[in-house]
Each structure stands twice: as C-alpha cells, then as structure tokens.
C-alpha positions in Angstrom: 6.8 -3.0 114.9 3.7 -4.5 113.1 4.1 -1.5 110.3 7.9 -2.3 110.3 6.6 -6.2 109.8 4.5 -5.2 106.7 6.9 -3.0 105.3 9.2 -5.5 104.5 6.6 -7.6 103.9 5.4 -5.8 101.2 8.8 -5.3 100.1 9.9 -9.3 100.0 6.2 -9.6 97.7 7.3 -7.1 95.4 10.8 -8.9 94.7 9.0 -11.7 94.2 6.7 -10.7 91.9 9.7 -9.2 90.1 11.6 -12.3 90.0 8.0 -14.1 88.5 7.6 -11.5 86.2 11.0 -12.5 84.9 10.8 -16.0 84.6 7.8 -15.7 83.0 9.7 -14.2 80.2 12.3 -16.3 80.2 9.5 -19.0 79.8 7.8 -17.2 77.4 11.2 -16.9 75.2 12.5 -20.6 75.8 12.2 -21.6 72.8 14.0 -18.9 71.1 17.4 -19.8 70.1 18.7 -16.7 71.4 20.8 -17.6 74.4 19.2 -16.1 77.6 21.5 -17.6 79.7 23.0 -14.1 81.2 19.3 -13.3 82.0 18.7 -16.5 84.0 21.4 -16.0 85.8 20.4 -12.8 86.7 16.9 -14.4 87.8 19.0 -16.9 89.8 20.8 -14.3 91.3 17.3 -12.7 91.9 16.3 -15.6 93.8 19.3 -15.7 96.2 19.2 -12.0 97.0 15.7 -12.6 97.8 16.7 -15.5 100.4 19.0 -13.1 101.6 16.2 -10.8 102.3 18.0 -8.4 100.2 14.8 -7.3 98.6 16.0 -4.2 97.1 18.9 -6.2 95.2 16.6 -8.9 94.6 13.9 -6.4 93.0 16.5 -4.6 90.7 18.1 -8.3 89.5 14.6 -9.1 88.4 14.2 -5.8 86.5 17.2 -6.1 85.0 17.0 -9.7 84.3 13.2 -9.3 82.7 14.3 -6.2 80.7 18.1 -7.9 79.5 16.3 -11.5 78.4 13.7 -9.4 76.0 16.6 -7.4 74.9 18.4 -10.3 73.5 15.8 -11.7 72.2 15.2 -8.5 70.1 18.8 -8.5 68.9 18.9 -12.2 68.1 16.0 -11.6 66.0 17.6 -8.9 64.3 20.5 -10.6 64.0 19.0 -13.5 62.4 16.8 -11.9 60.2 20.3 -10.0 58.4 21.6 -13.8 58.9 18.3 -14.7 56.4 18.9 -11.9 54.2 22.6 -13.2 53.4 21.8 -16.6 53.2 19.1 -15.9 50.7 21.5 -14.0 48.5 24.6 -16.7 48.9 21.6 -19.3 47.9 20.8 -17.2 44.5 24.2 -16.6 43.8 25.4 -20.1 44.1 22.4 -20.7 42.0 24.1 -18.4 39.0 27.9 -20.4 39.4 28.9 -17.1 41.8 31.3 -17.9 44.2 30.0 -17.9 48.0 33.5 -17.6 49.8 32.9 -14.4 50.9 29.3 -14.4 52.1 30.6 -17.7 54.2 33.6 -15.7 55.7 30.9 -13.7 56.6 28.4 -15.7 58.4 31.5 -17.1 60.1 32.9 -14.0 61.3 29.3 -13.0 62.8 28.8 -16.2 64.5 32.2 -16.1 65.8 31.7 -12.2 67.4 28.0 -13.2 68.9 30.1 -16.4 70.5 32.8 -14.6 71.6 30.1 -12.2 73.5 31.1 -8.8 74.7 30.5 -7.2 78.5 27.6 -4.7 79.1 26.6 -3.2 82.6 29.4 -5.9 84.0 27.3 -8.4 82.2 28.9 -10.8 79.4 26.5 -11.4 77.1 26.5 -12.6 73.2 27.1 -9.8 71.1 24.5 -10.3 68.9 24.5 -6.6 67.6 28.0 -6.8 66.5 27.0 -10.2 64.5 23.9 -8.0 63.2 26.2 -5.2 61.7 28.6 -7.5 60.1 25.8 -9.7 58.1 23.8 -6.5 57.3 26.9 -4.8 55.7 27.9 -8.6 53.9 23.7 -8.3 52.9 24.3 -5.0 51.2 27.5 -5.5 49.6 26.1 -8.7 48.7 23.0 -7.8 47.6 25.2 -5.5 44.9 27.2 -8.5 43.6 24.0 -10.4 43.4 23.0 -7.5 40.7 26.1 -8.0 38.9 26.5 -11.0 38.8 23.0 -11.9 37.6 23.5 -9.6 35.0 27.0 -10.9 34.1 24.8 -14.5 33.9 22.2 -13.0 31.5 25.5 -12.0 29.3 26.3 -16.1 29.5 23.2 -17.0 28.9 22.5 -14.9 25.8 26.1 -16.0 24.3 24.6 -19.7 25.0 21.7 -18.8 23.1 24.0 -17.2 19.9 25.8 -20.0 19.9 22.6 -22.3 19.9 21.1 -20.4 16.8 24.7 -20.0 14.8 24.7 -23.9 15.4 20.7 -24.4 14.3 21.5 -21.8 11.1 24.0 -24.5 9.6 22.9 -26.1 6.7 25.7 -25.9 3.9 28.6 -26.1 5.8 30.4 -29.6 7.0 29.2 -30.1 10.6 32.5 -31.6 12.0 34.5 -28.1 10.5 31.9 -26.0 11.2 32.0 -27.4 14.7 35.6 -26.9 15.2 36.3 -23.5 13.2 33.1 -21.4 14.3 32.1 -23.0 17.4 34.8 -23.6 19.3 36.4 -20.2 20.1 32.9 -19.4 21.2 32.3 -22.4 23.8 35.9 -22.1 24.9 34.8 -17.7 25.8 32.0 -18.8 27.0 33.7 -21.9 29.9 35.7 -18.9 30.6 33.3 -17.2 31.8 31.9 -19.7 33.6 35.2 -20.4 35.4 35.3 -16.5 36.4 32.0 -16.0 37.4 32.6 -19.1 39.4 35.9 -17.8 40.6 34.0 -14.3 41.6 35.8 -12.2 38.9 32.7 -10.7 37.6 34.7 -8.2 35.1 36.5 -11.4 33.3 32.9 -13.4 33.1 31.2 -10.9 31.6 34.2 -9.6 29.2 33.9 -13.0 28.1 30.7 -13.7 28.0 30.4 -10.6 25.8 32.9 -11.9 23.5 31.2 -14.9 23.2 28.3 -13.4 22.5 29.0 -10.8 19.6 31.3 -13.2 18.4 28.1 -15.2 17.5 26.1 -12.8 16.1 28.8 -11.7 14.0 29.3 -14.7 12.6 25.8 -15.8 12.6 24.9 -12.2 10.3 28.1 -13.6 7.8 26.8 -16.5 7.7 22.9 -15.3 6.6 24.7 -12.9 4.4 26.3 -15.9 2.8 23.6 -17.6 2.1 21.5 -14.8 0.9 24.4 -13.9 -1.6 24.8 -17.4 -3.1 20.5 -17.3 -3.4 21.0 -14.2 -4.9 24.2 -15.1 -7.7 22.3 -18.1 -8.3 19.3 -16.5 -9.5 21.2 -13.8 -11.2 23.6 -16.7 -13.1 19.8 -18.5 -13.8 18.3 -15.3 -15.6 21.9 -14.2 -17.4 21.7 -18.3 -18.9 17.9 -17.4 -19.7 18.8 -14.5 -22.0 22.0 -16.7 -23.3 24.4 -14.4 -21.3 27.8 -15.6 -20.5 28.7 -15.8 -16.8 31.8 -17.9 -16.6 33.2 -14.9 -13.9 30.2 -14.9 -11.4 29.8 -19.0 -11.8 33.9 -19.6 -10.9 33.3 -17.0 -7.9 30.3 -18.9 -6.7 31.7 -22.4 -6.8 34.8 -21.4 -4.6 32.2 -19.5 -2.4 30.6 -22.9 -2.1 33.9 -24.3 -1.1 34.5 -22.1 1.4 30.8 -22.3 3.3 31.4 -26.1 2.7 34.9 -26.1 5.2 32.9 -23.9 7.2 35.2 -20.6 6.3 32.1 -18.1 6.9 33.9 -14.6 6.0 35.9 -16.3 2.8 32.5 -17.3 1.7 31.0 -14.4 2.1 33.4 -11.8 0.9 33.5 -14.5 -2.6 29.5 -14.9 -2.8 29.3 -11.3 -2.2 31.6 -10.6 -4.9 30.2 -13.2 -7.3 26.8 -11.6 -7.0 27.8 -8.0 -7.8 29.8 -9.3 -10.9 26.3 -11.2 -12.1 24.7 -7.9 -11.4 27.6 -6.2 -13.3 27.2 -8.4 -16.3 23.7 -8.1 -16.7 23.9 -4.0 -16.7 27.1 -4.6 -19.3 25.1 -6.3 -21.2 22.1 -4.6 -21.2 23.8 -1.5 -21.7 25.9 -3.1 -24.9 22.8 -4.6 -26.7 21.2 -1.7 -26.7 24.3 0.4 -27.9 24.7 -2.2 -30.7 20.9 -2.6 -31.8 20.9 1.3 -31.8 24.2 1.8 -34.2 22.5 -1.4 -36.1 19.5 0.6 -36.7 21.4 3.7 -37.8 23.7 2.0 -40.2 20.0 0.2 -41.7 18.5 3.5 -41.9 20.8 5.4 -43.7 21.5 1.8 -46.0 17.6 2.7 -47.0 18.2 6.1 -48.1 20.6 4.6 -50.5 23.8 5.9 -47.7 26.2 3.2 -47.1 28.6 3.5 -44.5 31.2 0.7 -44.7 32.9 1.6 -41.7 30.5 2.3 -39.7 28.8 -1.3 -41.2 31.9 -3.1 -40.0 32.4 -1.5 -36.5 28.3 -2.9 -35.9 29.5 -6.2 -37.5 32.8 -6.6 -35.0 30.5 -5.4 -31.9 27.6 -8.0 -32.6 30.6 -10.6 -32.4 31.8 -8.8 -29.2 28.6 -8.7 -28.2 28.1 -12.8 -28.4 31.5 -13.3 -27.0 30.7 -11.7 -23.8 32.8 -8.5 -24.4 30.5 -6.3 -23.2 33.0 -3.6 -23.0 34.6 -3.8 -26.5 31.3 -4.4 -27.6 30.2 -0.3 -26.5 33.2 0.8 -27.8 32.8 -0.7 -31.1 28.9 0.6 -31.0 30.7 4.0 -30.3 33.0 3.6 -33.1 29.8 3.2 -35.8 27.9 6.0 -34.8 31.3 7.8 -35.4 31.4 6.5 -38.7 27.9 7.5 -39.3 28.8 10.8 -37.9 31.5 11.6 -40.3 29.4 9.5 -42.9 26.5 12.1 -42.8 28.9 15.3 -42.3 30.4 14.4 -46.0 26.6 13.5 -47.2 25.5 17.1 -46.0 29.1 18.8 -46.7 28.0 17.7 -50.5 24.2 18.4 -50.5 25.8 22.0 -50.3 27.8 21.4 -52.7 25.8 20.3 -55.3 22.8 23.2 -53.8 25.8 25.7 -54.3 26.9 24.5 -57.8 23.9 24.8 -59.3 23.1 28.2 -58.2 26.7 29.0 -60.1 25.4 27.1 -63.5 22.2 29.6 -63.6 24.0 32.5 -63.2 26.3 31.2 -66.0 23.4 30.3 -68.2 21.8 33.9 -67.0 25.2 36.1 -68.5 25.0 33.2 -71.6 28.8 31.1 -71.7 27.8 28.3 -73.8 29.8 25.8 -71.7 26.9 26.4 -68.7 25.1 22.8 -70.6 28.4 20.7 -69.8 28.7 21.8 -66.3 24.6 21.4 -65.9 25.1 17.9 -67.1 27.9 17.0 -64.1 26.0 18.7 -61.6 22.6 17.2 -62.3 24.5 13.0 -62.6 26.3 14.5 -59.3 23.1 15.0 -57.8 22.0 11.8 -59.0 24.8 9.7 -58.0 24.3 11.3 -54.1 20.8 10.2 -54.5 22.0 6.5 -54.8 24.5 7.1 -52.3 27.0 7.0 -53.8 28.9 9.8 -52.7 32.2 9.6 -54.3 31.7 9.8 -58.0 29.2 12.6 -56.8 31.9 14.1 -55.1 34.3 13.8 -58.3 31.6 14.9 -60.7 31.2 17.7 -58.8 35.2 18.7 -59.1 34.7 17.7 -62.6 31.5 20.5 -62.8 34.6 23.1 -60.9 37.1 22.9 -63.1 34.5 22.7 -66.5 33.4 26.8 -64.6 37.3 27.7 -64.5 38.3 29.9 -61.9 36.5 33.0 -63.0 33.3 33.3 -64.9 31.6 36.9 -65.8 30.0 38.6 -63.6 26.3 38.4 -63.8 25.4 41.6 -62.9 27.7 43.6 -66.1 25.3 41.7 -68.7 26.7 40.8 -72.0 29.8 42.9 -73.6 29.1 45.0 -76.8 
C-alpha cells in the first residue's frame, strides 16, 4: 500500500509540475497580444482534472496547454509580421497618391478569419494561420503594385519636371498665351494621372503621365529650335545688310515667326523661323554665286575690249545682270552672266572663224603673185587693211574686205604648179 501511496504520489507531482510548467508560459507570453485564452483554459482545465485526482488527464491538459499557448504565439507572430509587411507597403503607396482600398480589404478580411477562429484537436482557437496566408499573398501582390506604381509616379514626376523647364525656357512668348496654349493640355494629362493613380488604374496614370511628358519635351525641343532659328536668320539678315544684300523675303518670314512665338504658337513659329533662315542662307549662296558669274563675264567682256574685241552683246547682257544683280535678282542675274559669255563665245568663234580667213587669203595672194596675175597687188592691198581692221577689232569691214579680196581672185586663178603659158 505504501508503494501504491507514492505511486500516485509521484504521479499527482508530475501533473503538477506540468500544469506549472504551463503557466509559466502563459506568464512568460502575457504580454503578447496573441490571445492565449484556449491555452488557459486548457491549464484551468488542468487544474480541475488534477483536483479530480485525474493525474493522467491533468498531465496531458498541461502538455497540450504549454505546447498550444507557444504555438499561437508563433503564428501570431507570423501573422503579424505579414500584417507589418502590408502595412508598410499601403504606407508607401498612399505616400505615391496609390489607392489603399485593396490592402485595407485585406487587413480586414485577415483580422476578420483570426476572429472568427477555426477548431483544431476539438479546440477553437484564432486562426491566425489563415489571417497569415491572406496578408502574405495581399504583401506579394502588393509588393508588385508598389513597383508599378512607383514607377508609374517617377513617369508623373518627370512630366512635372518637363513642364517646369518648358515653363522656365519661356522668354519671347506672352506668358498669359503661353500659359494657356502650351501648358495647359499638359497640367490637365498630368491631373489625370494623378486622379488614376489615385483611383488604382496604374495603366491610365502612366499613359498619361507619358503623354504629359513627351508632350513637353516636344514642345520644349520646338521651342529651342525656334529660338535658335530666329538667332540664326537674324545674324544671317545682319551679314546679307553688311554686304548691301537685299533680304526683304527672310525679314517678312522672320517678323511673322516673331508673331507667332509672341501668341505662344511654338510649331507656327518654328516651321516660319526655320523657313526664314534657310531663305537668308539661300540668298546669300544666290548671291554669292551671281556676283561671281557677273564679275567673271565683266572681266571677259574687259579683256577682249583690251585686245581691241568689242562684244556689244555680250557688253549689254553684263550691263542688264549688274542691274539684276543690285535689284536682288539673283537668278536673272546668272542667266544674264550666262547670256555674255555666250555672246563672247560666238564673239570669239567669228574673231577666230576670220583669223583663218585672212591666214587662208593670204596664202592664195602668194601663190597668185608666184604664177604672176597682175591683179595679186589689189587683192594684197584688201587683205593686208582686212588684217588690219581685225587688229582693231573691228571685225566687220574686215570681214567685208575680205569678200571684197574674194571676188577681186574670181572664182578660178591658174594653177600654180603649170607655171606661165608660152
């Protein structure tokens, strides 16, 4: 009976150490905001078994108590730590304008299943791994709209800063227009993508955003290239004035280009400064191109004048195309140029045409003076005031004396070779 005695009375200490063992934990966890309430009533339980003397029962409601109150504990913290995660993104994203509906359904739904609790071993206890799953899976997909929509707020950001510098770049154009032609469209993208980032449509935000954005550089490149093209026609009408060119064309196209930029029209203005800059560029190639056709025909007609070669039309074609030439008609002025040297042309083809001639004319009066005809003086006397007329340049009485010299040697003359008849 005495073994029997400490049998069971090592069996009661055993229970009880169980049931310590397990309120110790619970103390231990008791300020963890998991709730351990199905694991203290398990101790309780415990407790009355062992008053009972059901030390077996008490023993294994201990265990199980100890073991379910660190479990819990474990999947609260896990639980809460995927509770952390999703806050932290919501936080960020309601930071960018991102709408946080979702995430909130989320952190709803999981406190919701950990409340409602679920039944394990007969046990109802908070079903914190259910709450876990759901946050982790919100964290993920979360964590993925967080990426998107961070980029989609780098998209707004940059259009904010386009606009910003197309605003700064503004110095010719009427603040008030420019404000409501160029900058408008570009704010008014850029609220809409605000809104839809706001509104979680990521796609719309950053198709607008987008917008916004090359929008403003677009116009913000037109815009330099305006500028640069009215800096550039205003030094190319400076140097054309310098050198006394006319530049009525490029001068007209820059004034309206001014216009435009003034009402804040960036793509009239520079389409018309563009234009007015190649046709300053155009002029100043025409003309250097014309003057030096017309001083080059100038000095042809002078140097044929000095060899005693006058060329009256080729002398009024250089005369018309200086006028042309100081008129601005750069093109009538080249094809006046073009005219002289043609006049020149068939000027020195007649001048050479009768240098033959004459050569060939007096090669005829020696052999007439070789077989003796006594008319060979006459003809000598033509060629030689022939040859002296097309020395002064004066080509037409040459020309005339010549036919004159022709006619004086008839149509046949003896033949050299025979020698005088007997």
């Amino acid at each position: 009976m005495a073994e029997k005695g400490r049998l069971f009375g090592k069996r009661a200490e055993e229970a009880g150490e169980a049931i310590a063992r397990a309120q110790a934990v619970l103390d231990l966890l008791k300020l963890s905001k998991a709730d351990l309430s199905p694991a203290a009533r398990l101790v309780a339980q415990a407790r009355e078994a062992l008053g009972r003397k059901e030390y077996d029962a008490a023993q294994a409601l201990a265990t199980r108590a100890e073991a379910l109150a660190s479990s819990l504990e474990g999947r609260y913290r896990g639980a809460q730590k995927a509770l952390n995660a999703l806050v932290g993104i919501a936080k960020k994203a309601k930071e960018l304008g991102f709408a946080t509906a979702e995430f909130d359904a989320s952190v709803a739904e999981a406190r919701r299943v950990a409340k409602q609790g679920t039944v394990e071993d007969g046990v109802s206890i908070p079903n914190y791994l259910h709450a876990r799953a759901i946050l982790e899976a919100a964290g993920t997909r979360g964590g993925e709209l967080l990426k998107r929509a961070q980029a989609v707020a780098n998209e707004i950001f940059t259009a904010e800063l386009a606009l910003d510098a197309l605003k700064d770049a503004n110095g010719h154009s009427d603040h008030a227009e420019f404000e409501r032609l160029v900058l408008t469209g570009g704010r008014s993208l850029l609220e809409g993508a605000k809104r839809s980032l706001a509104a979680g449509d990521l796609d719309g935000a950053e198709t607008a955003a987008r917008r916004a954005s090359e929008g403003a550089k677009k116009t913000l490149a037109a815009y330099q290239d305006s500028i640069a093209a009215l800096k550039e026609v205003e030094m190319a009408i400076a140097d054309l004035r310098s050198s006394g060119i006319l530049a009525a064309g490029p001068e007209r196209l820059r004034e309206q280009g001014q216009i435009f930029l003034r009402r804040a029209k960036v793509a009239e203005a520079k389409d018309v400064l563009e234009r007015a800059a190649r046709e300053a560029q155009r002029i100043g190639v025409d003309h250097r191109r014309a003057t030096k056709d017309v001083a080059e025909a100038e000095t042809s007609v002078i140097g044929l004048a000095r060899a005693g070669f006058v060329s009256e039309d080729a002398q009024r074609a250089v005369d018309d195309a200086k006028r042309a030439l100081a008129h601005g008609q750069y093109d009538r002025a080249v094809e006046l140029s073009a005219d002289a040297r043609r006049a020149l042309g068939k000027r020195q083809e007649v001048r050479d045409r009768l240098a033959r001639m004459i050569e060939d004319t007096k090669r005829k009066v020696e052999e007439l003076r070789a077989v003796g005809v006594d008319y060979a003086n006459d003809v000598e006397e033509m060629v030689l005031r022939a040859e002296r007329e097309f020395e002064n340049g004066d080509l037409v009485n040459s020309s005339e004396d010549l036919k004159i010299a022709s006619l004086l040697m008839g149509p046949r003359r003896p033949d050299a070779h025979k020698g005088r008849p007997a």
